[in-house]
C-alpha positions in Angstrom: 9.6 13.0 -23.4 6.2 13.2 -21.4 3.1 14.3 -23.4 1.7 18.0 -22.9 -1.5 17.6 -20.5 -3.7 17.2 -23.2 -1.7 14.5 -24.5 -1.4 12.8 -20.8 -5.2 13.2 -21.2 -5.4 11.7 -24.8 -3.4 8.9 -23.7 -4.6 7.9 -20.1 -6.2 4.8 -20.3 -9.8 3.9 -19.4 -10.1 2.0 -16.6 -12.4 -0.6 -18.3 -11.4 -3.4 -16.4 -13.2 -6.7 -17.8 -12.3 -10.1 -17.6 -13.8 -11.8 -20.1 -13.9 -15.4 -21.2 -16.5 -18.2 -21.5 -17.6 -18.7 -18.0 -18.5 -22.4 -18.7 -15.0 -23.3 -19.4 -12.5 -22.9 -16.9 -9.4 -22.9 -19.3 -11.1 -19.9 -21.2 -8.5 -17.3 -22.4 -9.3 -13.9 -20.6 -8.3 -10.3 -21.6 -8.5 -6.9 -19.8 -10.1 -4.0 -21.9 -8.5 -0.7 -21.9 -8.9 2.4 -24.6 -6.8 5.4 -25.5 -9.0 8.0 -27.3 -7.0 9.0 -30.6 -6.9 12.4 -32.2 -8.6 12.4 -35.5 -11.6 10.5 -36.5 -12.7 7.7 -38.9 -15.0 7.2 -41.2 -15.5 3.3 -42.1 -12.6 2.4 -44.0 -9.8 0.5 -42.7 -7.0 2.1 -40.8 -3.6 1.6 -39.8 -2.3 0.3 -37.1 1.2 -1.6 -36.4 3.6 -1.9 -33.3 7.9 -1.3 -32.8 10.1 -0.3 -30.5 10.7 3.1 -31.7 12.4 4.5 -28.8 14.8 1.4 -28.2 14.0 1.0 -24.2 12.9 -3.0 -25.1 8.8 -2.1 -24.7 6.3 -2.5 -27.6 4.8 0.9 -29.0 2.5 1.3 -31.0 1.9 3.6 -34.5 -2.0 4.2 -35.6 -3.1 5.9 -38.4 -6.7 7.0 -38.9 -8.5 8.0 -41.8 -8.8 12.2 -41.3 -4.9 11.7 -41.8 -3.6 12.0 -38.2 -0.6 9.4 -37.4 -0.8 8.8 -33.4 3.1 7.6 -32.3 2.3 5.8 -29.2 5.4 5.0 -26.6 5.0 2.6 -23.5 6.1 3.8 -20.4 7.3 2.3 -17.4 4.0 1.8 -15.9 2.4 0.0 -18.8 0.6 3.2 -20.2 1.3 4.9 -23.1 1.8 8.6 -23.8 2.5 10.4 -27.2 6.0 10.5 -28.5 7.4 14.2 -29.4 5.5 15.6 -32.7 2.9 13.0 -32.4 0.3 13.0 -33.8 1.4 14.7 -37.0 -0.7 15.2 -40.1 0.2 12.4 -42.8 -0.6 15.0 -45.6 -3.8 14.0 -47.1 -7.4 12.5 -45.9 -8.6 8.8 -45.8 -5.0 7.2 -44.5 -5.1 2.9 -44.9 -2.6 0.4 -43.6 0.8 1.3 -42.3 3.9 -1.2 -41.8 7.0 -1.1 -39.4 10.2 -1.5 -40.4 13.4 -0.3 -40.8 13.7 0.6 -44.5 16.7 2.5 -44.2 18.8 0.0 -42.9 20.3 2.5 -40.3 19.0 0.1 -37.3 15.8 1.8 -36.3 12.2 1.2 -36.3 10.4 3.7 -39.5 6.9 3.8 -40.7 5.4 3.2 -44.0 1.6 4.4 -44.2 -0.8 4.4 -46.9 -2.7 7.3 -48.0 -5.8 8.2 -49.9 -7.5 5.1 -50.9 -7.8 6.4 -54.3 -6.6 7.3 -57.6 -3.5 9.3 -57.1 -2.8 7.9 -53.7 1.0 7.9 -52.0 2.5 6.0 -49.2 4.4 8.0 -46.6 7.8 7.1 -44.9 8.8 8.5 -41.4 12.0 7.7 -40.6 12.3 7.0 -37.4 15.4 8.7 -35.0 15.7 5.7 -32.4 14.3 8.1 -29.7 10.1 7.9 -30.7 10.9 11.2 -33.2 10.5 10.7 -36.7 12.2 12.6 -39.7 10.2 14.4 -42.8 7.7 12.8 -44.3 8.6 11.4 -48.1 6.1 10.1 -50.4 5.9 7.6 -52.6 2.8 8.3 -55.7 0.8 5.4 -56.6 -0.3 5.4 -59.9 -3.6 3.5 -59.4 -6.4 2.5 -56.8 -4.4 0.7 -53.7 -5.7 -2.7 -52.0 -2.6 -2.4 -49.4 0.6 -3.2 -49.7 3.5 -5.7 -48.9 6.7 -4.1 -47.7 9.5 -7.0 -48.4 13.1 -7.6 -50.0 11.6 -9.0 -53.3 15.3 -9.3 -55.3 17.6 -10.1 -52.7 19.8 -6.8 -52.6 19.2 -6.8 -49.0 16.6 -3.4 -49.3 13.0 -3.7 -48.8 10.9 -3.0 -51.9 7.1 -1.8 -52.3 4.4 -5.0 -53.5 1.2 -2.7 -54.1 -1.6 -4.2 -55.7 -4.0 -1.5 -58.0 -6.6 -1.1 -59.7 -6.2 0.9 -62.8 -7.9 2.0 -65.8 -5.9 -0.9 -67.7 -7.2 -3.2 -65.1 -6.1 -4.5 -61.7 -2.0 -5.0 -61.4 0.8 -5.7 -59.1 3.5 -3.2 -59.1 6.6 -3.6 -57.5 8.8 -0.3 -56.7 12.7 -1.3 -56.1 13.6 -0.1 -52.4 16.9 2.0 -51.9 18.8 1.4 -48.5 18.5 5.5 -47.7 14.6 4.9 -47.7 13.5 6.0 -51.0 11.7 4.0 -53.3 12.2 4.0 -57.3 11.2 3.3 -60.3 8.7 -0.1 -60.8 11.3 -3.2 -60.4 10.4 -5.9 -63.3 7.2 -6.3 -65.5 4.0 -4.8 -64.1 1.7 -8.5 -63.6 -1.5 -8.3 -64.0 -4.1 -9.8 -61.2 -7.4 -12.3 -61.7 -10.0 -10.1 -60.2 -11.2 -6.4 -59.5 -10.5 -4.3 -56.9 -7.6 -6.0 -55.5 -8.1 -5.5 -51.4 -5.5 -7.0 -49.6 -2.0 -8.8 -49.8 0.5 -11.2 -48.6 4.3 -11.6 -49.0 5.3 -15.1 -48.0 7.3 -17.9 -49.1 4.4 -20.2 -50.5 6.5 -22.6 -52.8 9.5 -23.7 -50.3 12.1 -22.3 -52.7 13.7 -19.3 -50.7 12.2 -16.8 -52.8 9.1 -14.5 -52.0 5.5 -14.7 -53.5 2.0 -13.2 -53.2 -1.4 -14.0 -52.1 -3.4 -10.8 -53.2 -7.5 -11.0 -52.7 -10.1 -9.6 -54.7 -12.9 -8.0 -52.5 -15.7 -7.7 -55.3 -14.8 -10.4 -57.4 -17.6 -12.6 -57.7 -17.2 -14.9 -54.5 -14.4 -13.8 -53.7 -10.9 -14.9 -55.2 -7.1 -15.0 -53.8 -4.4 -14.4 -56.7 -1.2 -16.1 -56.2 1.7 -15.1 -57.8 5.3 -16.8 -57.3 8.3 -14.8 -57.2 11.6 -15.2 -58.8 13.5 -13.5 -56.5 14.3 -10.2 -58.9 11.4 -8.9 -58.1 9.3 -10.3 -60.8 6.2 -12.3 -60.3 4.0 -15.1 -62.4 0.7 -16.8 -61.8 0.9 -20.1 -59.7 -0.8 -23.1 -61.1 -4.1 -23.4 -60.3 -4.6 -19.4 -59.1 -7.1 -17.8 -58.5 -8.7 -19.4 -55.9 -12.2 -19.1 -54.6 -12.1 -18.2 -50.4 -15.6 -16.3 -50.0 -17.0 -12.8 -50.8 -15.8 -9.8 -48.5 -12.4 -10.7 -48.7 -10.8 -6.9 -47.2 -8.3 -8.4 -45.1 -5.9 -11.8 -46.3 -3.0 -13.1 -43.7 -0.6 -15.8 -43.9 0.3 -18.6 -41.7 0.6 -22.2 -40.5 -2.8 -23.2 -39.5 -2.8 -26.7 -39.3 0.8 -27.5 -38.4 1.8 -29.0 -41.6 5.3 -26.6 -42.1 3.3 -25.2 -45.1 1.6 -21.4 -45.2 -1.8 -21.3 -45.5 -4.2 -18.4 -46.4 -7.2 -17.0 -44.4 -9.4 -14.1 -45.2 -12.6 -13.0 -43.0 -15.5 -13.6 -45.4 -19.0 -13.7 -45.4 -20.6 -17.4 -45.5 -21.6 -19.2 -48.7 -25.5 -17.8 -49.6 -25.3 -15.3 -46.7 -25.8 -11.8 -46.2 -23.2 -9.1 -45.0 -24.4 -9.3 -41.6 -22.6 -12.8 -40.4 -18.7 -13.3 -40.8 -16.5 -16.2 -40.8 -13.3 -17.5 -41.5 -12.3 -18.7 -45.1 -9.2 -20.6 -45.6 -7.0 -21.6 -48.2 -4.5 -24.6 -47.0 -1.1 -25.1 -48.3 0.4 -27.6 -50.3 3.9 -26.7 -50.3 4.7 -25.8 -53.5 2.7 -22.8 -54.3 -0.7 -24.2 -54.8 -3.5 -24.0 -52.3 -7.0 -26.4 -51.4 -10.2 -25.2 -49.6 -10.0 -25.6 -46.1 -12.2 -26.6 -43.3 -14.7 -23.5 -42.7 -14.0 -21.4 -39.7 -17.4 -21.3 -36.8 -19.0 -19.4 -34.5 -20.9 -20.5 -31.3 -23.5 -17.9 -32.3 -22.5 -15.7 -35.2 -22.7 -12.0 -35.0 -26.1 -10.7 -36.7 -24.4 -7.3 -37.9 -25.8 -4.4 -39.7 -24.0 -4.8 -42.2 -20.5 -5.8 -41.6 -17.2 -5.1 -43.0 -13.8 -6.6 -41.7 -10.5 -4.9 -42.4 -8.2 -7.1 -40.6 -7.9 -10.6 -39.5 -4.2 -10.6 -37.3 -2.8 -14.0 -36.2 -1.2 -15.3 -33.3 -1.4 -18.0 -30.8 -3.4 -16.1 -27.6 -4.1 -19.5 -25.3 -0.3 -20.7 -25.9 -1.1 -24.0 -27.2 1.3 -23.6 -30.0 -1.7 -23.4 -32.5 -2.1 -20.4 -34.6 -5.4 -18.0 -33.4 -7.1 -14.9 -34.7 -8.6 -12.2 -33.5 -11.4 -10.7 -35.7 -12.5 -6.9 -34.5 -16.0 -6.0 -36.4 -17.9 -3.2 -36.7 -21.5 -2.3 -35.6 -20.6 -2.6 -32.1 -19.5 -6.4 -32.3 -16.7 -6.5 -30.7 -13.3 -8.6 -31.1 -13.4 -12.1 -31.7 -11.1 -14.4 -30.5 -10.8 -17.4 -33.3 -8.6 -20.1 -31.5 -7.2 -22.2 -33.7 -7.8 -26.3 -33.6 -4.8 -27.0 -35.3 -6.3 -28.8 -38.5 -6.6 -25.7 -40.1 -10.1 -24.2 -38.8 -10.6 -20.9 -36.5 -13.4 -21.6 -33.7 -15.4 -19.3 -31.3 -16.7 -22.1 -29.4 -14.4 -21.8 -26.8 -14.8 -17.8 -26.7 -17.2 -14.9 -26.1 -16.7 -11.6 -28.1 -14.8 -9.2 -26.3 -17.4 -6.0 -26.5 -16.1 -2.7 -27.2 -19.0 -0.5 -28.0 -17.7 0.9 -31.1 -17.0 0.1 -34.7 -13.7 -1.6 -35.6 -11.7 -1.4 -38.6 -8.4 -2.4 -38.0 -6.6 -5.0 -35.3 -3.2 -6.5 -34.4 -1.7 -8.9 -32.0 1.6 -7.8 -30.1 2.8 -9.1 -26.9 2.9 -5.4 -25.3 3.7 -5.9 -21.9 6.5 -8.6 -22.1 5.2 -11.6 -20.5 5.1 -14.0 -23.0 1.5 -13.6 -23.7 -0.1 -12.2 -27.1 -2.5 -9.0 -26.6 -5.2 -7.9 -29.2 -5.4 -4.2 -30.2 -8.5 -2.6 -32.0 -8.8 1.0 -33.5 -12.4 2.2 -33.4 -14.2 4.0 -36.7 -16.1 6.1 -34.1 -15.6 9.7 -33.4 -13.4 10.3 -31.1 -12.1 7.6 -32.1 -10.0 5.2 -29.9 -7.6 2.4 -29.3 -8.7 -0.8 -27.6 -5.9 -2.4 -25.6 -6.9 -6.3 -25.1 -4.7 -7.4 -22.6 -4.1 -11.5 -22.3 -4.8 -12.4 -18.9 -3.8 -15.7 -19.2 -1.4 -17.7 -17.4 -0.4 -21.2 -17.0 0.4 -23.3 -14.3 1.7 -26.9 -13.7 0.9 -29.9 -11.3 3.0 -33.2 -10.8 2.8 -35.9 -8.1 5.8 -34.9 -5.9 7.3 -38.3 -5.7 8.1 -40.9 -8.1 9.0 -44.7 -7.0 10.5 -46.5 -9.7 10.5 -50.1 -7.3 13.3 -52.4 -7.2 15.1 -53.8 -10.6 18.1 -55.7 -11.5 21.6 -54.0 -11.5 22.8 -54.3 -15.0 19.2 -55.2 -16.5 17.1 -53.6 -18.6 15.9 -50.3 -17.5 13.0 -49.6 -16.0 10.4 -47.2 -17.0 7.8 -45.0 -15.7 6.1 -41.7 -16.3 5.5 -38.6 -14.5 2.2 -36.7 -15.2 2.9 -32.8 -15.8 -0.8 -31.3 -16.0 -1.6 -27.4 -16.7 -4.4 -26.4 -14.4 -4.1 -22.7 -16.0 -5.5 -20.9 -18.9 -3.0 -20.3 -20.7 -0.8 -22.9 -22.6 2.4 -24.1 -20.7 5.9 -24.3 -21.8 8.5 -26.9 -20.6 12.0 -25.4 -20.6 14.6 -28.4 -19.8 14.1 -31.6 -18.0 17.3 -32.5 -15.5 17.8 -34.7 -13.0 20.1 -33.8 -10.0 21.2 -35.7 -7.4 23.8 -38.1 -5.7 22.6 -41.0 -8.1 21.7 -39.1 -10.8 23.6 -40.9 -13.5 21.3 -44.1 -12.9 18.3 -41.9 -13.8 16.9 -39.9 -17.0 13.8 -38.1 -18.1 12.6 -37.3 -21.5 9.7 -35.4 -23.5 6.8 -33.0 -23.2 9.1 -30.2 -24.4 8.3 -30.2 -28.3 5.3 -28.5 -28.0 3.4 -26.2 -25.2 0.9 -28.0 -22.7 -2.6 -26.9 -23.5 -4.6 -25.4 -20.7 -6.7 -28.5 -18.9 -3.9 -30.5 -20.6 -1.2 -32.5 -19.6 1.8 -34.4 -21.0 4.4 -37.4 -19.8 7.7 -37.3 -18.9 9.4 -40.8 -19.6 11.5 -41.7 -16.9 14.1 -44.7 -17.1 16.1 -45.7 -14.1 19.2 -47.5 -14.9 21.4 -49.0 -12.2 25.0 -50.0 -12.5 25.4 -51.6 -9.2 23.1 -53.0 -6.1 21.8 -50.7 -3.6 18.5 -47.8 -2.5 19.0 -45.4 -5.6 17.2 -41.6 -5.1 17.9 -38.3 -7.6 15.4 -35.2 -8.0 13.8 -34.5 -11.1 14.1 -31.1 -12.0 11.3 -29.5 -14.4 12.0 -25.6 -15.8 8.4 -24.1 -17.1 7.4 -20.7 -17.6 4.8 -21.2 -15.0 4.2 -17.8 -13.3 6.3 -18.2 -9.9 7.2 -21.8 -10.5 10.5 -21.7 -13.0 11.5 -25.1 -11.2 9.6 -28.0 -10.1 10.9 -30.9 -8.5 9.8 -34.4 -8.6 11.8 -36.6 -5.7 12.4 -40.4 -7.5 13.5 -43.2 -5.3 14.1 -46.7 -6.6 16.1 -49.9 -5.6 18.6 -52.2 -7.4 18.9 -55.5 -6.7 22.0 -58.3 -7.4 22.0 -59.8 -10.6 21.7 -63.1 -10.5 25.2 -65.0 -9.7 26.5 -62.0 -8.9 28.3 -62.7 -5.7 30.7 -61.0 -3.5 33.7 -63.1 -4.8 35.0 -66.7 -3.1 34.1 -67.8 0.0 36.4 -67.6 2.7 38.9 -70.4 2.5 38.1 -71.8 -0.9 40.1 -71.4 -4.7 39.7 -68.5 -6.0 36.5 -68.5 -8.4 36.1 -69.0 -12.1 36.0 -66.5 -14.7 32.9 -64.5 -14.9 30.6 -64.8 -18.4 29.1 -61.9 -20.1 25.9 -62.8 -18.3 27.7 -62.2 -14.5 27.3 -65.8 -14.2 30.8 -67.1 -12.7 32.8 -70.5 -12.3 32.4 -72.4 -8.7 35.0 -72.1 -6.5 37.0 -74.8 -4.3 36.0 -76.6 -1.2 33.8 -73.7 1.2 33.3 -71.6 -1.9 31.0 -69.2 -3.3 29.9 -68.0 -7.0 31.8 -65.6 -8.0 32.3 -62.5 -10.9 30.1 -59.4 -11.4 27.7 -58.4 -13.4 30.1 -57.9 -16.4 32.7 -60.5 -15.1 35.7 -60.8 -17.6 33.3 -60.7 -20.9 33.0 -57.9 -23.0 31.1 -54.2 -22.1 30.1 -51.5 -24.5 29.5 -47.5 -24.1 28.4 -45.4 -26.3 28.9 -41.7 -26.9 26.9 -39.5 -29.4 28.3 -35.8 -30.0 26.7 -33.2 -30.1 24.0 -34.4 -28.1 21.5 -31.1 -29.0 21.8 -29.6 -31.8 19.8 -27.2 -33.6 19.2 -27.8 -37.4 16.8 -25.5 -39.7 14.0 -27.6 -41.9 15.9 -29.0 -44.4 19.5 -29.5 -43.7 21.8 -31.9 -42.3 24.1 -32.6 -39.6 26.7 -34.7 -38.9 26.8 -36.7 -35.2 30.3 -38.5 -34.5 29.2 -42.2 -32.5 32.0 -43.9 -30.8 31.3 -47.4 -29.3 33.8 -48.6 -26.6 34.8 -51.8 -25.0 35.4 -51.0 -21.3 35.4 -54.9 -21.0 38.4 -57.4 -20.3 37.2 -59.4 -23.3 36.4 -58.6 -27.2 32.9 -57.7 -28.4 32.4 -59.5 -31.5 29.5 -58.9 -34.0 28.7 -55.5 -32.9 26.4 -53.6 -34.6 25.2 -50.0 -34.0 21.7 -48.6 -35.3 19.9 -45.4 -35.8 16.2 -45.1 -34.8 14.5 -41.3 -34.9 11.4 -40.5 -33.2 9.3 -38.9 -36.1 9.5 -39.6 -40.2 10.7 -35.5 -40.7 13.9 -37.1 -39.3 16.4 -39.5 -41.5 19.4 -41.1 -39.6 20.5 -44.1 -42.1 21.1 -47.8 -41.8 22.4 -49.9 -39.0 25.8 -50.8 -39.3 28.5 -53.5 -38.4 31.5 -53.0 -37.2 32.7 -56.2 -36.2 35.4 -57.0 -33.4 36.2 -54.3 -30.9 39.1 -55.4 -28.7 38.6 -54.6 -25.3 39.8 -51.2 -24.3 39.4 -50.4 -27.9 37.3 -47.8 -29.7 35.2 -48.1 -32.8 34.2 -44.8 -34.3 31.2 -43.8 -37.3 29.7 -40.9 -38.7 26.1 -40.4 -39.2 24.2 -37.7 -41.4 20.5 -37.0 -40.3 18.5 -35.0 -42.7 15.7 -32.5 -41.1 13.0 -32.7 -43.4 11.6 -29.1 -45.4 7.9 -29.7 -43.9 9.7 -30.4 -40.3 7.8 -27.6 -38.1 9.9 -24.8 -36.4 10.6 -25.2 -32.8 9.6 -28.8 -32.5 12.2 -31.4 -31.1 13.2 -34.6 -32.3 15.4 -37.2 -31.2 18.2 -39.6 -32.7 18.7 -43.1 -30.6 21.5 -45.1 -31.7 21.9 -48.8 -30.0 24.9 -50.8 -30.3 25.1 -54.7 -29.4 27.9 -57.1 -29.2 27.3 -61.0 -29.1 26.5 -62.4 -25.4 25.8 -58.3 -23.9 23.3 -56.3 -23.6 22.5 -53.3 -25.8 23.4 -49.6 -24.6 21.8 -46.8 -25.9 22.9 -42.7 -26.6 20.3 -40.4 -27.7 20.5 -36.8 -30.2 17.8 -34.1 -29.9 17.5 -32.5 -33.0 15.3 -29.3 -33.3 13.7 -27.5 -35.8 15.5 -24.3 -36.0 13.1 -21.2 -35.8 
């Protein structure tokens, strides 16, 4: 349904159209700046803001609520604007609204809304159900016996219904309370014991998996503790929680705002919080983090930096979102301030600290209290958003204008080799000239003699922008002769989905290997393994292949791909055969992975295969718990008779997301 006119007008965008980026750095990330003013006003604190598809048409909406109560349903249109869903903005039912989440609490298949309201004693959270058109049913609340730092909106026992984490303060001290989620919706009474936190005021909180054990904990911070401190509590999957060894932990002063994630690629969750340096005043802002250990506990990480940090007057941030915004499969951050700082982008350096240095704020003009990262217009590329404090107040639409691109040599020349040799090897060079990271799909090679070629790598992990990676090429010839296949290369390059690479190469007679007897003569000897054969009668030549009448293995692997999740095993069927005229004795078959997170087992020996004979084993690989999602890994198993030369069958393994 289209907005009235003064919605149309509410949600037109602002044509603020500004590319922005560090201009010394030509693989600078760049967004677009738009706003949507926003009924209802703020007032400092934080507010909520969260994105869904709640009319089910594949685009990302978005849901803001703003401190004077008013909760802004925003639907995307065809165009890539937004206008106000039917009944928006509605009136939340009370003053000083906080964080909202989306999800479907009702189990009924569509997107509903959870909000905080009244940052105070006697608080409530409100849940919209949502219709799976952009409507939205009654609002129900929820009391809150207590002062509210957030809240975590997870499945804390296992019965399949999301359940209410909400960390207050209360006159007995500061608490986590969990209420027990029903599948219409509704949340009951408390679920387990009421836990009891380190420091005052809790602010903010986290519902993650931080020990590896399937169940869900919490990571709740403590804005006006002294410092700053981050309570961790593990779960025991009914919904109860206990401190973690060695919590709290100490992350900084100013802590409104905690998030979760995998900062320095470890497979473990780590903690960051915007804080306010060591000794420093309220007017400059960094990044304090907490790193992972895998088991529940947490270390001090590297501190976050700015190229020049914002002097601000004073400073509060409500919300630190993560995401990777240059695609180079490292977690980012965007940081939105107040006191007319703008957003920062935080790009990640994948050992755990969140830079500026590479980055310019992104200047809105207003005060920010609350932020998110979405990919809003479907192409693949994380966006910022931003909610301003200022009245009117508006929503900042950041839109990544990055994009990657890729450049290869067009042809590859492998040279001339021996027929039945070792293969030969080279590389071709697949560089991103783009700002944006890029993402190899598949690596095939097509082509009349395409079964004398492969190619390998570069698709575990995105190509940074100004990066590049090598693809391993082996050219393998079964017979003499000019050899030529294509390389075929699928990215996510805008316009370039396929990129060929032409490869040429020649194979040459082994040596010995003749055409047979020369004319008139006996007929030759037998052929060795090596090709070398016997020599003929009177007027002969050498004769026998490259095999002759010895022994000759393949070797098949199945499956070849597979996709395993951190942690689990698989099981990979290996056949060795003897397409020879002769037995293979004392053949042995080994396992070899490409990274530790991988286990294959021992080599093995199988003894005699007869010729035209099969000899079959099974292998269990074991994907390692701290393995990282989405990251490939391959299996190569070699088998090798007496007097022939070893073959080869590789197993990609990836990390199941």
């Amino acid at each position: 349904m289209k907005a009235s006119p003064s919605r149309a007008l509410a949600a037109g965008l602002l044509a603020l159209v500004l590319p922005l980026g560090l201009a010394a750095s030509a693989q600078a990330v760049t967004f677009t700046r738009s706003a949507i003013p926003l009924p209802g006003s703020g007032h400092g604190s934080e507010s909520g803001l969260a994105v869904g598809d709640f009319d089910e048409n594949g685009r990302t909406d978005i849901a803001v609520s703003l401190q004077s109560g008013d909760l802004s349903i925003l639907l995307r249109d065809g165009s890539g604007g937004y206008v106000h869903a039917a009944g928006s903005p509605r009136a939340l039912g009370s003053s000083d609204a906080g964080p909202l989440r989306v999800a479907d609490v009702n189990r009924d298949g569509h997107a509903d809304v959870v909000a905080l309201q009244a940052r105070a004693a006697g608080a409530t959270v409100a849940v919209l159900l949502g219709d799976g058109h952009g409507g939205f049913g009654p609002t129900s609340t929820v009391p809150v016996a207590g002062y509210p730092g957030g809240f975590g909106l997870a499945d804390l026992d296992g019965d399949g219904a999301l359940d209410l984490a909400l960390p207050l303060e209360t006159p007995l001290g500061p608490r986590l309370v969990v209420r027990r989620g029903a599948r219409d919706g509704t949340f009951g009474a408390p679920l387990g014991a009421v836990v009891p936190l380190d420091g005052q005021y809790p602010s903010a909180i986290a519902v993650r998996d931080f020990d590896g054990d399937g169940r869900l904990d919490a990571a709740v911070a403590h804005v006006f503790a002294p410092g700053g401190i981050v309570t961790v509590l593990r779960g025991d999957g009914a919904g109860g929680f206990a401190r973690a060894a060695g919590s709290p932990y100490a992350i900084g002063s100013g802590t409104f705002a905690l998030s979760a994630g995998d900062l320095d690629g470890d497979g473990r969750l780590d903690l960051v919080s915007p804080v306010y340096p060591p000794g420093g005043s309220d007017k400059t802002v960094t990044a304090g983090v907490l790193l992972g250990n895998g088991d529940g506990s947490f270390r001090v990480g590297p501190a976050g930096s700015f190229a020049s940090p914002p002097t601000l007057n004073p400073a509060t941030p409500f919300a630190l979102p993560l995401g990777d915004l240059d695609g180079d499969g490292r977690l980012d951050a965007a940081l939105p301030l107040g006191e007319s700082a703008g957003v920062w982008p935080l790009l990640g350096d994948g050992a755990g600290r969140l830079l500026s240095s590479a980055m310019e704020p992104i200047g809105t003009a207003a005060n920010l209290n609350a932020g998110a990262i979405a990919d809003l217009d479907g192409d693949g590329r994380l966006d910022v958003l931003s909610t301003s404090v200022s009245s009117p107040s508006r929503l900042f639409v950041l839109s990544n204008d990055g994009e990657p691109a890729i450049a290869v040599a067009p042809a590859l020349d492998l040279g001339s080799h021996q027929a039945g040799g070792p293969a030969a090897s080279a590389t071709v060079r697949v560089a991103n000239p783009g700002d944006h990271g890029l993402r190899i799909g598949s690596l095939a090679v097509a082509g009349a003699d395409a079964a004398d070629f492969a190619a390998s790598g570069c698709s575990d992990r995105p190509i940074p922008a100004g990066g590049h990676c090598d693809v391993a090429v082996t050219f393998t010839p079964r017979t003499a002769g000019p050899r030529s296949a294509t390389l075929q290369i699928a990215s996510d390059a805008p316009g370039t989905p396929l990129t060929t690479v032409a490869l040429t190469a020649t194979a040459t007679p082994a040596p010995g290997g003749g055409d047979g007897g020369g004319s008139g003569g006996g007929s030759g000897g037998g052929g060795g393994d090596s090709g070398g054969g016997g020599r003929g009668g009177a007027g002969g030549g050498s004769g026998g292949g490259s095999t002759g009448r010895g022994a000759a293995l393949k070797l098949a692997a199945r499956p070849a791909r597979a996709a395993l999740a951190p942690g689990k095993r698989l099981r990979l069927a290996v056949t060795v055969r003897n397409t020879g005229r002769a037995a293979a004795k004392k053949v042995t078959l080994c396992p070899r992975t490409s990274a530790r997170q991988l286990a294959a087992g021992r080599c093995v020996r199988l003894g005699t295969v007869a010729a035209g004979r099969s000899a079959r084993r099974t292998f269990t690989v074991t994907l390692a718990k701290t393995a990282r999602r989405g990251r490939s890994f391959t299996v190569t198993f070699t088998a090798k008779a007496s007097g022939t030369r070893p073959v080869s069958a590789r197993v990609t393994v990836t990390a199941r997301r």
